[in-house]
N, C-alpha and C positions, 0 to 999 in steps of 0.2 A: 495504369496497369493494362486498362483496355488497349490504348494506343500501342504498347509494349507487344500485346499480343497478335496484335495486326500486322505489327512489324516482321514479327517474328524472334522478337527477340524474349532470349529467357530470362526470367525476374527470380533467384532464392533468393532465400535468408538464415537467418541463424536463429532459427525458430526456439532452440530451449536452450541457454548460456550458463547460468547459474541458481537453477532455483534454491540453492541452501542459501547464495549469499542476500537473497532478494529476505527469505524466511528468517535469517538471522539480524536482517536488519529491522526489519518489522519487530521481533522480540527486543531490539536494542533500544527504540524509540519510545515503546511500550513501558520499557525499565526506566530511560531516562526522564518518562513526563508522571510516571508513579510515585518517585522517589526525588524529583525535582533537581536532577543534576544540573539543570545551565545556572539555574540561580545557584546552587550551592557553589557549583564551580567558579561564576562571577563573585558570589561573595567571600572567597576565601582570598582571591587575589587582591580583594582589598581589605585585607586583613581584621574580615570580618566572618570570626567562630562561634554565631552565635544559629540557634537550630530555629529560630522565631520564624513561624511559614513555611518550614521542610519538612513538616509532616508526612507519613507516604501514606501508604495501603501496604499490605500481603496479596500477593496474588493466588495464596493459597486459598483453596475454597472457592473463588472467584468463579464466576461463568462467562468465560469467551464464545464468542458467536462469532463467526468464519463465512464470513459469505464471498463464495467461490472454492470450491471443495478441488481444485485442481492440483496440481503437482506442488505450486508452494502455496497452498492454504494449507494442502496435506502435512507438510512439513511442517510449515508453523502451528498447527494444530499437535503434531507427537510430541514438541517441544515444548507446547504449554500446557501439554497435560502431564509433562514431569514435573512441571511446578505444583501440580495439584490442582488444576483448575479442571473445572467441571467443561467440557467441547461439546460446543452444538455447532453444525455446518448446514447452511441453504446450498443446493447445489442440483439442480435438477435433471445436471448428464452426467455425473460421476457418484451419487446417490448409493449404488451398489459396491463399490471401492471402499467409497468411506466409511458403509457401514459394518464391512469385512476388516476396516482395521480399527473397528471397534468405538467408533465415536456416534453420535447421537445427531441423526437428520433431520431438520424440521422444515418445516414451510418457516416462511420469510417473516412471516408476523410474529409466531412465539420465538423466534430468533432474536427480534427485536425487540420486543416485552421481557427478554429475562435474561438478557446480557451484559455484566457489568462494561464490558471491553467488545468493540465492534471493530475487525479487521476486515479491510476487503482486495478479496483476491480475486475477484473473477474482472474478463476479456470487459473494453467496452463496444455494445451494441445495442442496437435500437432500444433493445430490452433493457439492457442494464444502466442506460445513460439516466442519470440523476436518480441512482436506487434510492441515493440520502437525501432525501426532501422535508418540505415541510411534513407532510403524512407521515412520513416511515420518521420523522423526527420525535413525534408527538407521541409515537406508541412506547417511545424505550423508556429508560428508568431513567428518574434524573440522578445527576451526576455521573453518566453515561460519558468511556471514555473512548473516542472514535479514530481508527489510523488508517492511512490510505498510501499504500505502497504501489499500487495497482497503475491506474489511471485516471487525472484528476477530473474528470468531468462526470465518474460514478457521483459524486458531490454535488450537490448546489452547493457552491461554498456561503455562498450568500444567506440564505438557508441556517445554513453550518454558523456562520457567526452571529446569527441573531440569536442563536439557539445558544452562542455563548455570552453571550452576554446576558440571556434569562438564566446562567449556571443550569440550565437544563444539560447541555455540555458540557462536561469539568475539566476534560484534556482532548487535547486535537494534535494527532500528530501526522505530518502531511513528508512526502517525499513526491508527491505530483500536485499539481494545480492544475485549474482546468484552461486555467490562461498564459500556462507556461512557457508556451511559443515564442513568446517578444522576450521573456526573463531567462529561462532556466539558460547554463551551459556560457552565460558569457558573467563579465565584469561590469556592474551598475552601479559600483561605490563610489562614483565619483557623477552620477547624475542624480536627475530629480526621479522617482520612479513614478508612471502616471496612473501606475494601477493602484484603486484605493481601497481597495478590499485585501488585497495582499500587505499592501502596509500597514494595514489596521489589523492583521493577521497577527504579524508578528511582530506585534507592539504587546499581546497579551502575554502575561505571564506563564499560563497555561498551555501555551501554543506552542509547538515546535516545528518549525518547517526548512527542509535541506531541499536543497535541490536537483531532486531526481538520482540519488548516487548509491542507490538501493544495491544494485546489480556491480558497482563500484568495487570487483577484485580482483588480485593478481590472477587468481585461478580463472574468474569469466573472462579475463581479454586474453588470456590463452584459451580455453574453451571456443570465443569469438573467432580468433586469429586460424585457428586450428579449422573450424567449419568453411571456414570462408577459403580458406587454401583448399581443402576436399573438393567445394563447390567447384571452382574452376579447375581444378583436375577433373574430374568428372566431366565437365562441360568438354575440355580441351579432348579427353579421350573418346568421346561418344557416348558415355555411360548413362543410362538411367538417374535423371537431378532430382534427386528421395528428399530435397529442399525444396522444389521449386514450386512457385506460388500462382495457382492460376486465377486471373479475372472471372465473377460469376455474374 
């Protein structure tokens, strides 16, 4: 970025694409590890109709905790309070927003001591890099169910799985990993994978992990396609780049 700006050359991006699709897919992963759809789904195609282990929850009632109060925590937060869950949000730049559209802002610790469901939606930065630690693991309730739509390195996954296998964690549902560099976006069904905390991830029953495809819809790669044409229109006309990103 620095060298970019030396050059002079200009750097946007497509700063906000789809926050409903990013929000509805956090409530979907939430559904599916509540109500146990891969197994039920695997065990039906072998023609096996028996409910032994599918036990779910109601999310009614429930206390969600929201940490990152931004554009799609917002949204996944009015969503889960039509289910009837009780919304608490840590968020300490958007604090005044959230609490205008009516949800309940805590610090970071009773967020974590009274949330059945922990989703997180905030940037990652110095601050937020391994919000879910050993620490911030030890304070929540057990059988605590944790989903990461965001960015995987807000996680110790490391952390995250020792925490599962004490069942102090009862559902982990991941659409980032903090090592997803060498894995996400390609084909590794035909190698050995050498990461072993991710294999051992999603070997648990509990566990549900995709690969980053959160923001995965017709509507964001048109929202995409559509900024990124503005972008260089703009650039090509002289205009003002209301995108573009400078080095600090």
């Amino acid at each position: 970025m620095h060298a970019a700006q030396e050059l002079g050359i200009s750097v946007v991006n497509v700063p906000a694409y789809s926050p409903y699709a990013v929000a509805e897919y956090t409530i979907s992963l939430m559904l599916a590890l509540s109500r146990k759809l891969p197994r039920a789904y695997n065990r039906v195609r072998d023609g096996n109709f028996s409910l032994d282990g599918l036990l779910g929850f109601d999310f009614y009632g429930k206390t969600v905790g929201i940490i990152g109060g931004g554009k799609i925590g917002q949204l996944a937060a009015e969503r889960l309070k039509a289910f009837g869950c009780t919304m608490l949000i840590y968020d300490p730049y958007n604090k005044n927003v959230c609490i205008e559209m009516g949800f309940d802002v805590v610090e970071l610790d009773v967020l974590l001591a009274q949330s059945d469901i922990i989703s997180l939606h905030c940037p990652l930065t110095d601050d937020t890099r391994y919000i879910i630690d050993d620490a911030a693991i030890e304070k929540m309730k057990q059988g605590v169910m944790l989903i990461n739509t965001s960015r995987g390195a807000l996680m110790n996954t490391k952390a995250v799985l020792a925490a599962l296998k004490k069942h102090k964690v009862a559902y982990l549902g991941l659409d980032v990993y903090e090592q997803e560099g060498s894995l996400f976006f390609e084909d590794h069904s035909t190698e050995i994978i050498q990461d072993d905390v991710i294999q051992r991830l999603i070997t648990l029953p509990n566990v549900l992990v995709t690969g980053h495809q959160a923001y995965f819809t017709k509507e964001a790669l048109v929202h995409i396609s559509e900024t990124t044409v503005s972008n260089i229109l703009d650039f090509i006309a002289g205009k003002e780049l209301v995108n573009q990103v400078v080095a600090k």
